[in-house]
N, C-alpha and C positions, 0 to 999 in steps of 0.2 A: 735269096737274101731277105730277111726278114725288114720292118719298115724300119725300126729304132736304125739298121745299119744302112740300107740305102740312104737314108736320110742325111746319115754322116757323110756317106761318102761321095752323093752329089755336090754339099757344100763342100768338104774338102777339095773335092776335085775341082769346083769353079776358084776356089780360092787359091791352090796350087797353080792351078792355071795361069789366072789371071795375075799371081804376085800380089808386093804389095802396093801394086796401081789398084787391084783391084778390091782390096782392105779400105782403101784409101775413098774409093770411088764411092763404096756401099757404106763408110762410117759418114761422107757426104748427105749421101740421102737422108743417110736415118736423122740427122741433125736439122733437116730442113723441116718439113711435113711431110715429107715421102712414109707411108707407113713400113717402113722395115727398121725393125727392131735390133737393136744392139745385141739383145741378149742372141740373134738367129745369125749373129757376124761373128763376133768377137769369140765365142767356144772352140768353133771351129780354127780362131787362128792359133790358138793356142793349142788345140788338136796336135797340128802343123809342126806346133814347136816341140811339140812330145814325139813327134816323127821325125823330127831333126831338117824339116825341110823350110822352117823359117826360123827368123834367132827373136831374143825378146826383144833388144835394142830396137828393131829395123820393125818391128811391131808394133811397137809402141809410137815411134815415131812416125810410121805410118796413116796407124789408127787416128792419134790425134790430130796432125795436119786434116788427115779427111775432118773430125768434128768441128776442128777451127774454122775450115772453107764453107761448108754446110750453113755452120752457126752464123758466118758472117754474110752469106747469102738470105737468111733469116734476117738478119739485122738490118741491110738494105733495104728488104721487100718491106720492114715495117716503117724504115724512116721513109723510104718512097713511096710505098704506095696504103702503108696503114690496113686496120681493119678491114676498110669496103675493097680493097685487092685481094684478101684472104677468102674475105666471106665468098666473091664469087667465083672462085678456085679451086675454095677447100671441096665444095662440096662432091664433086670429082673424085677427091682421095676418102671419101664419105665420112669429113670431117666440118663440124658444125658451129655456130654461134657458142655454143654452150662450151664447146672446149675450152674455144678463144676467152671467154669471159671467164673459166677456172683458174686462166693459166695469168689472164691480167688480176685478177685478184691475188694470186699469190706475190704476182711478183711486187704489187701494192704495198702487201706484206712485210714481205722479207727485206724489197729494195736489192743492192746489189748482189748481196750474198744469195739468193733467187738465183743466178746464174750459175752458181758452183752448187748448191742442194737440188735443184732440178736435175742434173745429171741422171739422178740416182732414182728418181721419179717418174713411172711410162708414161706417157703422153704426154705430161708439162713438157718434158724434155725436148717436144719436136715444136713447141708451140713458143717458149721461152723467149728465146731470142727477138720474137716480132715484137711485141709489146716493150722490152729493151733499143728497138728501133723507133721504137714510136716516142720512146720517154727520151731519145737522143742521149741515152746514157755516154757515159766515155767510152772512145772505142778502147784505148790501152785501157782500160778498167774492166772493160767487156772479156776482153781477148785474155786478161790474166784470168780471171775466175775461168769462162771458159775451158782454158787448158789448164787448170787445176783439176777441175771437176771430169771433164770427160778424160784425162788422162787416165786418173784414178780407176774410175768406173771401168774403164774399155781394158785394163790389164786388170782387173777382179774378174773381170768374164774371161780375158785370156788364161788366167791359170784357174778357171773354174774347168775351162778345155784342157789346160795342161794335165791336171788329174783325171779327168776323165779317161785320158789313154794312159794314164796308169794304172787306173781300176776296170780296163776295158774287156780283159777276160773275164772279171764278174759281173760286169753287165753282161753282157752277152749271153751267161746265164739265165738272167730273168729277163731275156730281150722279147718275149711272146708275151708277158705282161707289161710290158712298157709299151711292147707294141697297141695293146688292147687299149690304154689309157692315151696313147696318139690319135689311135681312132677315134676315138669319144670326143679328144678335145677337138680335131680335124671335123669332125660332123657338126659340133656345137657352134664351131664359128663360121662353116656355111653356111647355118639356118642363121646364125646375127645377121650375117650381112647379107642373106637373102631379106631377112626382114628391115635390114636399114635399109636399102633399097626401094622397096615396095613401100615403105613409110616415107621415105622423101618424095617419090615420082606419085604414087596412089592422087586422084582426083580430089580436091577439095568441096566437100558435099556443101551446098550453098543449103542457109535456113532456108525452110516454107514456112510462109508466115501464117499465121491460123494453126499451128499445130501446135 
């Protein structure tokens, strides 16, 4: 079985699996600072619904209750414990000061509508909600943008899956070059996060003075 297809079919199968508690459970993470990625959930559910083993409805509401619960666990951590709870956290999910202060400028920015444009944003998305805890936004003002926004987003990725397994005999076609280009990108973000790694923990060289 080639990579492009195992690929598919470990997600589908955990997602089959698990229903949608488990839609629900993984749109949770990715809304907190868990790094997992909407785009690496949502294909596959829609996969699912081109196989006729989930329906849109029960997807969608799904998907979103997960980003709701997620978002709103974001939104605590920042009214309770702000920035210096992130900071010494994040860096664990080998996430940094510098996120945190992209994602409070935007939302500086934009202000509320920050909650509903972030969706659609990588990484603001998983960071959004803290600095909206911090600034003690409204939570019904919170919670509508919220599920505007990630509603939206999470069924654009589901019927980006829907088609997929409509056009899945012509992939499969060119599934030894997709594959080549998995590989690439699978190697490139080893060697990131072997060098985020080695750049956070690496010894800090103290000056010699006289040099």
């Amino acid at each position: 079985m080639a990579l492009t297809e195992s690929i598919i079919h470990i997600a589908t199968t955990f997602i089959e699996t698990a229903g949608y508690p488990g839609i629900t459970l993984l749109m949770a993470l990715e809304s907190m600072i868990a790094p997992i990625p909407s785009e690496a959930v949502m294909p596959f559910a829609g996969f699912l619904i081109y196989d006729g083993t989930l329906t849109w409805i029960a997807v969608a509401i799904a998907s979103t209750i997960g980003s709701l619960v997620g978002s709103l666990v974001s939104y605590w951590i920042g009214a309770k414990g702000g920035r210096p709870l992130v900071l010494k956290f994040g860096k664990f999910l080998l996430l940094n000061e510098h996120h945190l202060e992209i994602t409070e400028r935007f939302f500086q920015r934009r202000g509320s509508a920050a909650i509903f444009v972030s969706r659609f944003i990588p990484a603001v998305r998983h960071f959004i909600s803290i600095p909206a805890g911090v600034g003690r936004m409204p939570l019904g003002r919170f919670m509508l943008y919220t599920l505007f926004g990630a509603g939206i987003w999470n069924m654009f990725l589901a019927w980006v899956g829907f088609k997929l397994g409509e056009n899945w005999e012509s992939i499969r076609t060119y599934s030894e070059k997709i594959d080549l280009v998995l590989y690439g990108i699978i190697g490139l973000a080893v060697l990131y996060y072997v060098y985020r790694v080695w750049r956070h923990w690496r010894p800090t060289k103290s000056p010699i003075s006289g040099n």
